[in-house]
N, CA, C and O atoms as a CHARMM CRD file, in Angstrom:
* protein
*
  332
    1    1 UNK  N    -16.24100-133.27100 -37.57700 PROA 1      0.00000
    2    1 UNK  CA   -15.63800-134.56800 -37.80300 PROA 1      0.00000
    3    1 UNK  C    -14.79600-134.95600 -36.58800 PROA 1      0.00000
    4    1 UNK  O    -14.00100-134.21600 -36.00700 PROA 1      0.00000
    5    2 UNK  N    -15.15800-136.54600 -36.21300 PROA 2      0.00000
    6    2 UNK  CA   -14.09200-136.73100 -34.92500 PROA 2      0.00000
    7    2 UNK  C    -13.54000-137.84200 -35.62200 PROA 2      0.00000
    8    2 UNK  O    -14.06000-138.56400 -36.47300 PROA 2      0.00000
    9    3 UNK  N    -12.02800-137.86600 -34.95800 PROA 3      0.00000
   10    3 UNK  CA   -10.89600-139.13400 -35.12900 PROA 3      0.00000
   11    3 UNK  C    -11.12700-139.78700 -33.95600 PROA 3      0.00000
   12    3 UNK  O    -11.32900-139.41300 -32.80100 PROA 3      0.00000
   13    4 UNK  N    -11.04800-140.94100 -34.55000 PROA 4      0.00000
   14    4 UNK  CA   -11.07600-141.81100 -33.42500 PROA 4      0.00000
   15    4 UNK  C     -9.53300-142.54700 -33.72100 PROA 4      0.00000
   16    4 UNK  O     -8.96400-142.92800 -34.74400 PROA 4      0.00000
   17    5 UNK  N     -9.11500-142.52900 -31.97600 PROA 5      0.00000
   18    5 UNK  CA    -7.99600-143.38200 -32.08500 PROA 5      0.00000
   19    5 UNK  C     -7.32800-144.55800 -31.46200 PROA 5      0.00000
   20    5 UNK  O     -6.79300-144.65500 -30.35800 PROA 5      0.00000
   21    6 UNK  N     -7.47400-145.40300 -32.38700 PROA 6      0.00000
   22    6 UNK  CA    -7.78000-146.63700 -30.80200 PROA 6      0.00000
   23    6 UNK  C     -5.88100-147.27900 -30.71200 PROA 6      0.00000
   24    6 UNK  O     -5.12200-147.52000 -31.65100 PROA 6      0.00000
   25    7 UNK  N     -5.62600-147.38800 -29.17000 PROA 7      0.00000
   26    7 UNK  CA    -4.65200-147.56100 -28.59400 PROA 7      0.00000
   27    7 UNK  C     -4.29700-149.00400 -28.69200 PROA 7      0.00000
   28    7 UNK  O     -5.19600-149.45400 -27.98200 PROA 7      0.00000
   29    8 UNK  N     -3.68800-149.92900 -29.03300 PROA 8      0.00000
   30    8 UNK  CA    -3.07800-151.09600 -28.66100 PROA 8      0.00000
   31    8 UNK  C     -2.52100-151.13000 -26.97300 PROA 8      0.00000
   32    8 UNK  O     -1.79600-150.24400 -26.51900 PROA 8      0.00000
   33    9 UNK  N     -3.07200-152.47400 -26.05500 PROA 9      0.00000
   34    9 UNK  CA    -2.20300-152.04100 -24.90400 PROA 9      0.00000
   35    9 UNK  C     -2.04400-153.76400 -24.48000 PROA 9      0.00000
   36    9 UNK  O     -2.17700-154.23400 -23.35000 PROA 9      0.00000
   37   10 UNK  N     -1.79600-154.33900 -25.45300 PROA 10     0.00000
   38   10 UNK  CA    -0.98300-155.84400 -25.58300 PROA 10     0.00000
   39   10 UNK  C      0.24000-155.60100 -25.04600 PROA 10     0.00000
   40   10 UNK  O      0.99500-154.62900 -25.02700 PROA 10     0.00000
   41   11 UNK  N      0.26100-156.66400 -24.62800 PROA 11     0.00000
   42   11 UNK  CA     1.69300-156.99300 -24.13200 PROA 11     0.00000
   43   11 UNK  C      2.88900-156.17900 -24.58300 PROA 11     0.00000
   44   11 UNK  O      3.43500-155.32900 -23.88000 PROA 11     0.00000
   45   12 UNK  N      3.31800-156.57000 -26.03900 PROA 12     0.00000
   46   12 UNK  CA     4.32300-156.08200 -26.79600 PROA 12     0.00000
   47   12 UNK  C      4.13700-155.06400 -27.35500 PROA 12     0.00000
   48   12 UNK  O      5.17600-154.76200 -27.94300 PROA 12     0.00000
   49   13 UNK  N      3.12400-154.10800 -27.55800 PROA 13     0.00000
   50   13 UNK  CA     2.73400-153.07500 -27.86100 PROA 13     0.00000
   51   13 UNK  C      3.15400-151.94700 -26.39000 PROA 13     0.00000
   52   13 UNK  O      3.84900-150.93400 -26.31000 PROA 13     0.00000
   53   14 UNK  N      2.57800-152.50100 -25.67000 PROA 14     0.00000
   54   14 UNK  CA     2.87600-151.47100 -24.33800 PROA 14     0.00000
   55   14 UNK  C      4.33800-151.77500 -23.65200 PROA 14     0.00000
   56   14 UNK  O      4.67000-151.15800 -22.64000 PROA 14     0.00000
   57   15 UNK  N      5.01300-152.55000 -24.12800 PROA 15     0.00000
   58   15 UNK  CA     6.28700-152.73900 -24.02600 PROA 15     0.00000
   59   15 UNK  C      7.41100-151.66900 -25.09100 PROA 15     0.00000
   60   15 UNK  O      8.46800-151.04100 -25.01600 PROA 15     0.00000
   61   16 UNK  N      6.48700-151.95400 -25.90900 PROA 16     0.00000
   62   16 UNK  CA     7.61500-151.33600 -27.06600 PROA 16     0.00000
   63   16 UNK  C      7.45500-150.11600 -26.96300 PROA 16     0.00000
   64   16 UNK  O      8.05400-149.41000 -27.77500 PROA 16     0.00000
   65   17 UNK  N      6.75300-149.59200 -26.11900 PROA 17     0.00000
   66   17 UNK  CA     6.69800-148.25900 -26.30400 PROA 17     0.00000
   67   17 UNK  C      4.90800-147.49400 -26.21100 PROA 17     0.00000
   68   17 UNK  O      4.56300-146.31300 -26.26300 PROA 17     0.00000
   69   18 UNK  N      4.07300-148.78800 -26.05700 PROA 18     0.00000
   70   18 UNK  CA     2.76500-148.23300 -26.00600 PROA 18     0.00000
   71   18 UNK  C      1.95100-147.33500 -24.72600 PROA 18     0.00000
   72   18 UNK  O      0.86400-146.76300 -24.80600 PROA 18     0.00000
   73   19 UNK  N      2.77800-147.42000 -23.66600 PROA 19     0.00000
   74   19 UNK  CA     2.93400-147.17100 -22.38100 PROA 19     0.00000
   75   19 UNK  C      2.52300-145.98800 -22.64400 PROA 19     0.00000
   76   19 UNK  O      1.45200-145.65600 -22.13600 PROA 19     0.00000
   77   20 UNK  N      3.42400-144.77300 -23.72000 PROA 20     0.00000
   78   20 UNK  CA     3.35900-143.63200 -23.48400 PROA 20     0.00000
   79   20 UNK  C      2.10000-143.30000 -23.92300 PROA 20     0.00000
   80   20 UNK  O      1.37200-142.41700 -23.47100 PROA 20     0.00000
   81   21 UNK  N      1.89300-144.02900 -24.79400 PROA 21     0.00000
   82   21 UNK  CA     0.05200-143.62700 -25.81500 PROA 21     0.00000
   83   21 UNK  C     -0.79400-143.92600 -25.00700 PROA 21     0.00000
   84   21 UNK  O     -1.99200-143.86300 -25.28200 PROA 21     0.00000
   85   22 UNK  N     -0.36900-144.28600 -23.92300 PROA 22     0.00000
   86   22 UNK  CA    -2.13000-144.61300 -23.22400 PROA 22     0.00000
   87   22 UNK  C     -2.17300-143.04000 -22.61500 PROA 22     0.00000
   88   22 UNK  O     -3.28200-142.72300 -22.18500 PROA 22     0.00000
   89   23 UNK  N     -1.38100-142.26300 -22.54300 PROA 23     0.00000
   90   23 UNK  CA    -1.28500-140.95400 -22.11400 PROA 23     0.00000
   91   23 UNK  C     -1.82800-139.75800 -23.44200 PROA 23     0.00000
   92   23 UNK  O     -1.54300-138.56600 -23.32800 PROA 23     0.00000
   93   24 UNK  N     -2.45400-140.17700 -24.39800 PROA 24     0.00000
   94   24 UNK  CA    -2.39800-139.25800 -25.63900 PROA 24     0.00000
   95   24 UNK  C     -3.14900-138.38800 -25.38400 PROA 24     0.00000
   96   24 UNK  O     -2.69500-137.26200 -25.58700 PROA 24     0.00000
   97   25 UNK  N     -4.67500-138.48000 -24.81000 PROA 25     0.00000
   98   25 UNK  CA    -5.29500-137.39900 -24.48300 PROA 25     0.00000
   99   25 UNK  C     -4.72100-136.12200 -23.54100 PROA 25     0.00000
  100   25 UNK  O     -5.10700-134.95800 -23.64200 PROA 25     0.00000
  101   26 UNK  N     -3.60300-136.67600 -22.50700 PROA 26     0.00000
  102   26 UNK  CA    -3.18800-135.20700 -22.32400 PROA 26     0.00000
  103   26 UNK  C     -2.03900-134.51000 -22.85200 PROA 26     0.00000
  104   26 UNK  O     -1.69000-133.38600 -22.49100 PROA 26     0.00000
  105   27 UNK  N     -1.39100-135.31400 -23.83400 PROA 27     0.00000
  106   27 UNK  CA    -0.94700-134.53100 -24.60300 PROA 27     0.00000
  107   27 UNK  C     -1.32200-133.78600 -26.14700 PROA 27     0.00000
  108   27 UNK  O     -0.55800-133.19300 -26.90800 PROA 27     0.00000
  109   28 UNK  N     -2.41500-133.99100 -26.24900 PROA 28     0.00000
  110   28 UNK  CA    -3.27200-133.40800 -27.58900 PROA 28     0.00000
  111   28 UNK  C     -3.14200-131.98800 -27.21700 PROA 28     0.00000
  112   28 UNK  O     -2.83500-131.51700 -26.12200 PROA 28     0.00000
  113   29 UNK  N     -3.35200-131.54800 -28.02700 PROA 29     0.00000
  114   29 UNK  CA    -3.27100-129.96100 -28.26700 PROA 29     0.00000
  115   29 UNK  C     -4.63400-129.37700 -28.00500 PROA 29     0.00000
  116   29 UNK  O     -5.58900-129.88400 -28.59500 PROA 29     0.00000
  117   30 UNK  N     -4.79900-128.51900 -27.30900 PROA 30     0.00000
  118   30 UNK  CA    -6.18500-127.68600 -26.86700 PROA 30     0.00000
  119   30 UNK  C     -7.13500-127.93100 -28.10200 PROA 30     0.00000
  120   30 UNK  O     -8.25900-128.43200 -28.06100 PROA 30     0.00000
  121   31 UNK  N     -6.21500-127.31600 -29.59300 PROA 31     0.00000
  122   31 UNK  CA    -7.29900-127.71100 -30.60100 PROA 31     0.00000
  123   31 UNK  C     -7.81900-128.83800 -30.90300 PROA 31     0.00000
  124   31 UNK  O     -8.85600-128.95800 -31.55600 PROA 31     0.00000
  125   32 UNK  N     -7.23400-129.63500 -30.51400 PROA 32     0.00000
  126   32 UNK  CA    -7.83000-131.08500 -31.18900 PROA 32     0.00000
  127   32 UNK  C     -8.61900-132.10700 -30.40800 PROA 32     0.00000
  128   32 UNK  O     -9.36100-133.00400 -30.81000 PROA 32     0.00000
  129   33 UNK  N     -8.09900-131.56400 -28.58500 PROA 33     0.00000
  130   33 UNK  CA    -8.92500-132.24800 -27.82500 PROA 33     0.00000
  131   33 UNK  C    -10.65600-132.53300 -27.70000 PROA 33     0.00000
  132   33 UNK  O    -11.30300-133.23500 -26.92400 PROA 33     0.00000
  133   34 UNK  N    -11.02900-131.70900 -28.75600 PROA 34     0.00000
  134   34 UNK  CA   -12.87000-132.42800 -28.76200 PROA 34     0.00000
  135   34 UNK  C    -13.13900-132.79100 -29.93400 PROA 34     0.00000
  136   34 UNK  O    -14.29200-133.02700 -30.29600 PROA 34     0.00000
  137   35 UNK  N    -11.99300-132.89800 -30.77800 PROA 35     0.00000
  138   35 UNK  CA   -12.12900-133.32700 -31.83700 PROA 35     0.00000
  139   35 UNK  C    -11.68700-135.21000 -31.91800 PROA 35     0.00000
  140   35 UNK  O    -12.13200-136.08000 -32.66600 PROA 35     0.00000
  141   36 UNK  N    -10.90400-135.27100 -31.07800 PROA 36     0.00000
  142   36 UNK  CA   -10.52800-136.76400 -30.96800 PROA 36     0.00000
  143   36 UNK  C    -10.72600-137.63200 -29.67200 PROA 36     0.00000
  144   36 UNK  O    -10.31900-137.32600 -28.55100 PROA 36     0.00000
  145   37 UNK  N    -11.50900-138.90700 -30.06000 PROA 37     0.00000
  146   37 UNK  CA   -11.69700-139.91000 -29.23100 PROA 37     0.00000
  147   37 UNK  C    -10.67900-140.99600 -29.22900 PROA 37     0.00000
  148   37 UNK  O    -10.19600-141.69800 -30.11800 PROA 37     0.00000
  149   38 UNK  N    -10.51900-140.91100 -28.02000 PROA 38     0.00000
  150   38 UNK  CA    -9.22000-142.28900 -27.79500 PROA 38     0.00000
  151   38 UNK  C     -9.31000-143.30700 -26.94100 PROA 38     0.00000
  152   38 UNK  O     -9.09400-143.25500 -25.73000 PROA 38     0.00000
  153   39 UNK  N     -9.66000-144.32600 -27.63400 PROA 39     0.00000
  154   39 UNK  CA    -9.97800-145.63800 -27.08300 PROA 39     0.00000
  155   39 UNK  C     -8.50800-146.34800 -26.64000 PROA 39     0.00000
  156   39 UNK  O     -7.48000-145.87100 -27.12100 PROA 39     0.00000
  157   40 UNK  N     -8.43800-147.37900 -25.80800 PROA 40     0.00000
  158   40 UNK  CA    -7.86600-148.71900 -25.89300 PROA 40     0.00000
  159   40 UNK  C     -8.35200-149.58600 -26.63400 PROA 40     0.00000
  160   40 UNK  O     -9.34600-149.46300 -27.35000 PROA 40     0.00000
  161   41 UNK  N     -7.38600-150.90800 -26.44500 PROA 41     0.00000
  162   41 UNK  CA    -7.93200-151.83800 -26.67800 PROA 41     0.00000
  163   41 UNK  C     -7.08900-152.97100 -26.41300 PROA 41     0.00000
  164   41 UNK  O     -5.89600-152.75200 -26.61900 PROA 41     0.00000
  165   42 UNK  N     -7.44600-154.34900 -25.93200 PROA 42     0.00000
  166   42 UNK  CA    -6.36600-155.55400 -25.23900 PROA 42     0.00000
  167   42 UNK  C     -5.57500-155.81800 -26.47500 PROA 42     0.00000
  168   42 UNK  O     -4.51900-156.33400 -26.10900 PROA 42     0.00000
  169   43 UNK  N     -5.60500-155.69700 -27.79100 PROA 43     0.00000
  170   43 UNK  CA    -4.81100-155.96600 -28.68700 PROA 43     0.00000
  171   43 UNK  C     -5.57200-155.65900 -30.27600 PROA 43     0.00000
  172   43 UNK  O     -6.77000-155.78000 -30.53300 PROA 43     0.00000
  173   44 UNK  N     -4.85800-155.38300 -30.88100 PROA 44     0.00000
  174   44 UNK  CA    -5.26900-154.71100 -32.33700 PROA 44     0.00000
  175   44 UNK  C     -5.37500-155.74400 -33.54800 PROA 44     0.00000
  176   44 UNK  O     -6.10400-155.79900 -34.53900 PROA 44     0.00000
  177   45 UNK  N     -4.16100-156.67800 -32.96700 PROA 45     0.00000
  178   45 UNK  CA    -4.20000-157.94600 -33.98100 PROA 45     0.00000
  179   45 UNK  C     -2.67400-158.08900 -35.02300 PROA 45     0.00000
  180   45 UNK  O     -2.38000-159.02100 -35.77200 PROA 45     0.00000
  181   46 UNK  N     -1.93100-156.88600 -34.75700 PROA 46     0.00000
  182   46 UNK  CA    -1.14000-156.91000 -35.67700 PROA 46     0.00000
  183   46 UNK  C      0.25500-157.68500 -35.56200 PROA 46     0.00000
  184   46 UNK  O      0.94500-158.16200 -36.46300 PROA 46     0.00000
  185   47 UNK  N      0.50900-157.66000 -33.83700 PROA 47     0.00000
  186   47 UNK  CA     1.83500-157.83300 -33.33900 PROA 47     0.00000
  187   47 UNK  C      2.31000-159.29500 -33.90700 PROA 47     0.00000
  188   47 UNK  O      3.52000-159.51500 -33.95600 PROA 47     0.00000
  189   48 UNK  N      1.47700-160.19600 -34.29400 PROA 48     0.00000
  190   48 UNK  CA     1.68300-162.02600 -34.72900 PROA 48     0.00000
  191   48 UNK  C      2.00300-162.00500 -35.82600 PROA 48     0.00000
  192   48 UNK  O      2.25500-163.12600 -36.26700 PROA 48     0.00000
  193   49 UNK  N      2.15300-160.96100 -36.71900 PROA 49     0.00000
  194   49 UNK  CA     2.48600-160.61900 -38.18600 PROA 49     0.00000
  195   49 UNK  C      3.54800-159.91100 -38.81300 PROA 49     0.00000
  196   49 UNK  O      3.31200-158.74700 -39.13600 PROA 49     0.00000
  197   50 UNK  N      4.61400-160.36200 -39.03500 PROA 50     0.00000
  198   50 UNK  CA     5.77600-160.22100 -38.93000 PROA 50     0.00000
  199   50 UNK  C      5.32700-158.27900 -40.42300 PROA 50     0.00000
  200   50 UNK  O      5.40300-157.05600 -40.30300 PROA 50     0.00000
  201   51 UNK  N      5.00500-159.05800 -41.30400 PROA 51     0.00000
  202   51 UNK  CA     4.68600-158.23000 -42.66000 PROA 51     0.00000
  203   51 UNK  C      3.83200-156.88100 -41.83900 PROA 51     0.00000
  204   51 UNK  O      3.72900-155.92500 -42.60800 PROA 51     0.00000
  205   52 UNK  N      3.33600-156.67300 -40.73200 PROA 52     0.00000
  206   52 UNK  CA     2.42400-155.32200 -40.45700 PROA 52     0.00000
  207   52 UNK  C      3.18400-154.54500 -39.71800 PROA 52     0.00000
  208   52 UNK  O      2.54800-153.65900 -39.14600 PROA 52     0.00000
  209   53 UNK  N      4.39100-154.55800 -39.51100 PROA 53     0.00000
  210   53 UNK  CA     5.25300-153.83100 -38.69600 PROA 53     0.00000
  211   53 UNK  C      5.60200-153.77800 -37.99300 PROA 53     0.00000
  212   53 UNK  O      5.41400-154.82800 -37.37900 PROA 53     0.00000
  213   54 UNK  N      6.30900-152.91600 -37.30700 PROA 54     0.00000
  214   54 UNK  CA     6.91300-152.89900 -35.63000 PROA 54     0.00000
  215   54 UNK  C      5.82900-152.36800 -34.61400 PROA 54     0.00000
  216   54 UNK  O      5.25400-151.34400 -34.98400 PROA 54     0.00000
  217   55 UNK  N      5.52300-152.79500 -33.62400 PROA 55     0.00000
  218   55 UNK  CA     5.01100-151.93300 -32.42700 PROA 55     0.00000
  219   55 UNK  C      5.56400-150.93800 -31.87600 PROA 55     0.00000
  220   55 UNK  O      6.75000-150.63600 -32.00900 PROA 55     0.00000
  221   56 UNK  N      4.65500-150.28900 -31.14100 PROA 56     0.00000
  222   56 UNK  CA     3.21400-150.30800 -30.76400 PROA 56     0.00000
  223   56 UNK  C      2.61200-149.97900 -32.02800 PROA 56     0.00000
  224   56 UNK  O      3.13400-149.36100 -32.95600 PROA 56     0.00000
  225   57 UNK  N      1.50300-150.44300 -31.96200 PROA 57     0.00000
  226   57 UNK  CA     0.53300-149.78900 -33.43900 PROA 57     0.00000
  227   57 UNK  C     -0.98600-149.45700 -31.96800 PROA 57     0.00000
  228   57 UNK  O     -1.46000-149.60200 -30.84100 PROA 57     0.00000
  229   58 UNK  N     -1.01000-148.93200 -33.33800 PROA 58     0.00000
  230   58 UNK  CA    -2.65700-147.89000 -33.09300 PROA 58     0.00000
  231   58 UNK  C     -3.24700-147.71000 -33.78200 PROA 58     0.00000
  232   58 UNK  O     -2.47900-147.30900 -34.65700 PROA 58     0.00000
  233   59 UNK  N     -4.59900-147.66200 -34.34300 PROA 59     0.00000
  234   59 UNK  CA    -5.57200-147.32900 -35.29300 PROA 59     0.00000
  235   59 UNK  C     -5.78700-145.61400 -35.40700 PROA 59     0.00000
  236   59 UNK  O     -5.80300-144.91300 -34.39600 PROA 59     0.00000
  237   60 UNK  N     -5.86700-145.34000 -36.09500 PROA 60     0.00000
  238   60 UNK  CA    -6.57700-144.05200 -36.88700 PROA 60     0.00000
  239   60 UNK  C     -7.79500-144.19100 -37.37400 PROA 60     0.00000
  240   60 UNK  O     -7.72200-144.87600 -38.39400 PROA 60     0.00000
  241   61 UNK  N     -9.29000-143.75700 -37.05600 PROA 61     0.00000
  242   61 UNK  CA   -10.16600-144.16900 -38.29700 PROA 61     0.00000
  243   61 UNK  C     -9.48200-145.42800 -39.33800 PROA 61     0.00000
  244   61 UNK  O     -9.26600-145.45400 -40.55000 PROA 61     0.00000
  245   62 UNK  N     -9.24900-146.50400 -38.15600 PROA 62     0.00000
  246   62 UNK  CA    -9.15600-147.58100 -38.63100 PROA 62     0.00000
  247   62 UNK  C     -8.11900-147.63700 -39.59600 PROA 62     0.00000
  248   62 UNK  O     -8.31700-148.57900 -40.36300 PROA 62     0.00000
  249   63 UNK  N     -7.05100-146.97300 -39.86800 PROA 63     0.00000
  250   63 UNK  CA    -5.98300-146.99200 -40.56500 PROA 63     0.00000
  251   63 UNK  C     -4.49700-147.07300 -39.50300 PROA 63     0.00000
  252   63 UNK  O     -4.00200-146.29900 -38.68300 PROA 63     0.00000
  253   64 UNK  N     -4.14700-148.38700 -40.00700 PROA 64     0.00000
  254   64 UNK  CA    -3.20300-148.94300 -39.24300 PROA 64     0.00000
  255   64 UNK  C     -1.77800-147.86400 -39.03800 PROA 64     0.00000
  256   64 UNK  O     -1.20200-147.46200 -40.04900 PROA 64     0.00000
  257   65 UNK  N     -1.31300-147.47400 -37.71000 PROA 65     0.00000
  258   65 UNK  CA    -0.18900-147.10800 -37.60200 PROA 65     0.00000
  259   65 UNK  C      0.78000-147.53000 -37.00200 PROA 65     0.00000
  260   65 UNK  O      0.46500-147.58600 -35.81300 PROA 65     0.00000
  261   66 UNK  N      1.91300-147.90100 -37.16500 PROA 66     0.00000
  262   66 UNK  CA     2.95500-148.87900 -36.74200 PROA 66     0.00000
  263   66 UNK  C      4.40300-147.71200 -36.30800 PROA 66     0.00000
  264   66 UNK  O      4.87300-146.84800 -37.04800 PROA 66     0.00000
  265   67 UNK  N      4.84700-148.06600 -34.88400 PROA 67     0.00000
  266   67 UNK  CA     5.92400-147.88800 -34.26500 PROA 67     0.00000
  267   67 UNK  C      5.16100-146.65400 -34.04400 PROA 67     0.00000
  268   67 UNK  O      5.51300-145.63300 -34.63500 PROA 67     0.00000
  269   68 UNK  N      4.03600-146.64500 -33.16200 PROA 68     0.00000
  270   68 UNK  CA     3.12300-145.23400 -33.10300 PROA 68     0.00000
  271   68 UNK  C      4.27200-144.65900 -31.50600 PROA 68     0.00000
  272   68 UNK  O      5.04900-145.18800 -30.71100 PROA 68     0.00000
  273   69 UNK  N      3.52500-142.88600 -31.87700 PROA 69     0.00000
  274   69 UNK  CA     4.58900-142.69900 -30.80000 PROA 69     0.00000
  275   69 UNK  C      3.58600-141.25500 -31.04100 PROA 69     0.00000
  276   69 UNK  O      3.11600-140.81600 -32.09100 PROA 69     0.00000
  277   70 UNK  N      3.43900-140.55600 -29.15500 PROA 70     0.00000
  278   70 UNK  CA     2.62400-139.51600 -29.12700 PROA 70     0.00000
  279   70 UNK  C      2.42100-138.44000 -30.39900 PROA 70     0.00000
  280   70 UNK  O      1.39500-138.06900 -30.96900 PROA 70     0.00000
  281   71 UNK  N      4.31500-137.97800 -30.67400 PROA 71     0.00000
  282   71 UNK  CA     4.51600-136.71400 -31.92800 PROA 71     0.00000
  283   71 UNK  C      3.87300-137.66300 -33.16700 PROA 71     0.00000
  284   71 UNK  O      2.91500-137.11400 -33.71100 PROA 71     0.00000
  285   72 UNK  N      4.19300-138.86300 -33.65900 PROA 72     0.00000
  286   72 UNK  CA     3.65900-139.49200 -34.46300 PROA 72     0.00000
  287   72 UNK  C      1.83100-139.47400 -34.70900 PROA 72     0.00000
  288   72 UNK  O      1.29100-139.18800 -35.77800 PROA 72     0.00000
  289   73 UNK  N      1.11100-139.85500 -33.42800 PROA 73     0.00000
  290   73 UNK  CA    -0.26600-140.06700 -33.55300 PROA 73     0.00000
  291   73 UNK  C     -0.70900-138.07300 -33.71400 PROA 73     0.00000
  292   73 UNK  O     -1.79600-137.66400 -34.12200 PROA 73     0.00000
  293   74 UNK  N      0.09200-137.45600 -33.41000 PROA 74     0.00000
  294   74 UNK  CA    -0.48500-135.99000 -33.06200 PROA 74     0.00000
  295   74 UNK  C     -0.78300-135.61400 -34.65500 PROA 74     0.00000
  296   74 UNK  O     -1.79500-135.20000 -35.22100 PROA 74     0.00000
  297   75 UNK  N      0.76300-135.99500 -35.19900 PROA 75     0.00000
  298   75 UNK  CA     1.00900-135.06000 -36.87500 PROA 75     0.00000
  299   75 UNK  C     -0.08900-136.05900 -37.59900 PROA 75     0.00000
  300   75 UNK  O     -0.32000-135.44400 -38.64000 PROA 75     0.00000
  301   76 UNK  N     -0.97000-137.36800 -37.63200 PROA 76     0.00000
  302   76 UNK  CA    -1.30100-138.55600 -38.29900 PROA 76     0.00000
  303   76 UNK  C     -2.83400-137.78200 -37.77400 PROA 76     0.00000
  304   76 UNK  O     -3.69800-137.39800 -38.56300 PROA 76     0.00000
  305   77 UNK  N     -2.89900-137.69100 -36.56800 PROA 77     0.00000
  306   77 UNK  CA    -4.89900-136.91500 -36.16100 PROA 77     0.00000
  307   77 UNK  C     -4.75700-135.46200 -37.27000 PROA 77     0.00000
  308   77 UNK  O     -5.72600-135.13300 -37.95400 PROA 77     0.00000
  309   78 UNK  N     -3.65200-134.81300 -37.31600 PROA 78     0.00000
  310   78 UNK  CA    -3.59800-133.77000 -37.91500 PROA 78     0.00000
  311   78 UNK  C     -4.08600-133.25700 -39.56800 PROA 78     0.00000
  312   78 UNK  O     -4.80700-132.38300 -40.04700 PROA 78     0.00000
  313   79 UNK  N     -3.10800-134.51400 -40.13900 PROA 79     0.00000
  314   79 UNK  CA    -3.39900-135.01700 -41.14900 PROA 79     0.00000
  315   79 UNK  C     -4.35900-135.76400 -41.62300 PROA 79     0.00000
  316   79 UNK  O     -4.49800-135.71400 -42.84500 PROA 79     0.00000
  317   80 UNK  N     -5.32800-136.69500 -40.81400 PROA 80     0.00000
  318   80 UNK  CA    -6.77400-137.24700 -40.68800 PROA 80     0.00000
  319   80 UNK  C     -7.51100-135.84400 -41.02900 PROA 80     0.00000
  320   80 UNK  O     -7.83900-135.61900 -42.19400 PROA 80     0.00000
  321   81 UNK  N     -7.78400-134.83600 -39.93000 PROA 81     0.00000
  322   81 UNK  CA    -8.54800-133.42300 -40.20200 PROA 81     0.00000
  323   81 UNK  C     -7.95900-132.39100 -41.00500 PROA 81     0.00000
  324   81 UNK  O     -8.19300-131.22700 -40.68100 PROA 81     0.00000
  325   82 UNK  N     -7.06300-132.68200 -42.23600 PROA 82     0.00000
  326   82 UNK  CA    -7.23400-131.88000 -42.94400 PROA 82     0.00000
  327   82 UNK  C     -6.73600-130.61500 -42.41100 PROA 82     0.00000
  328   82 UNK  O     -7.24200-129.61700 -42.92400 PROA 82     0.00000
  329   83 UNK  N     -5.45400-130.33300 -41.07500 PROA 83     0.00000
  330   83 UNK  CA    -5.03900-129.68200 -40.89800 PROA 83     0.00000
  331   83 UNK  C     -3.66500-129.13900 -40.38800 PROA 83     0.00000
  332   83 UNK  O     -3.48600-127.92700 -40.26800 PROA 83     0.00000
């Protein structure tokens, strides 16, 4: 099974903090690095919506994560695989 994890790198996303997530693949853990694919993307759609949260967000297998942050996306892939 692979996670896919797609990056927000909008404006206000990579402002708020998305900067560091475009870095996630080298901070993944030996185990998880062929287990997860990590995309970008110019914007996710969420930031115009007051009700979807704070930025940066990022997708999980398409499950929205808000005020994402490397330790955040690591324990969330973790919890995706069931481990």
């Amino acid at each position: 099974m692979k996670v896919e994890v797609i990056i927000c790198s909008g404006t206000l996303c990579y402002l708020m903090g998305g900067a560091e997530l475009q870095l996630l693949s080298e901070h993944l853990p030996p185990a998880l690095k062929d287990k997860v694919i990590v995309k970008g993307s110019p914007c996710v759609g969420f930031c115009d919506k007051p009700e979807s949260g704070k930025p940066p967000f990022a997708l999980i297998n398409g499950r929205k994560i808000q005020q994402a942050s490397v330790d955040k996306l690591i324990s969330e892939i973790k919890q995706e695989l069931g481990i």
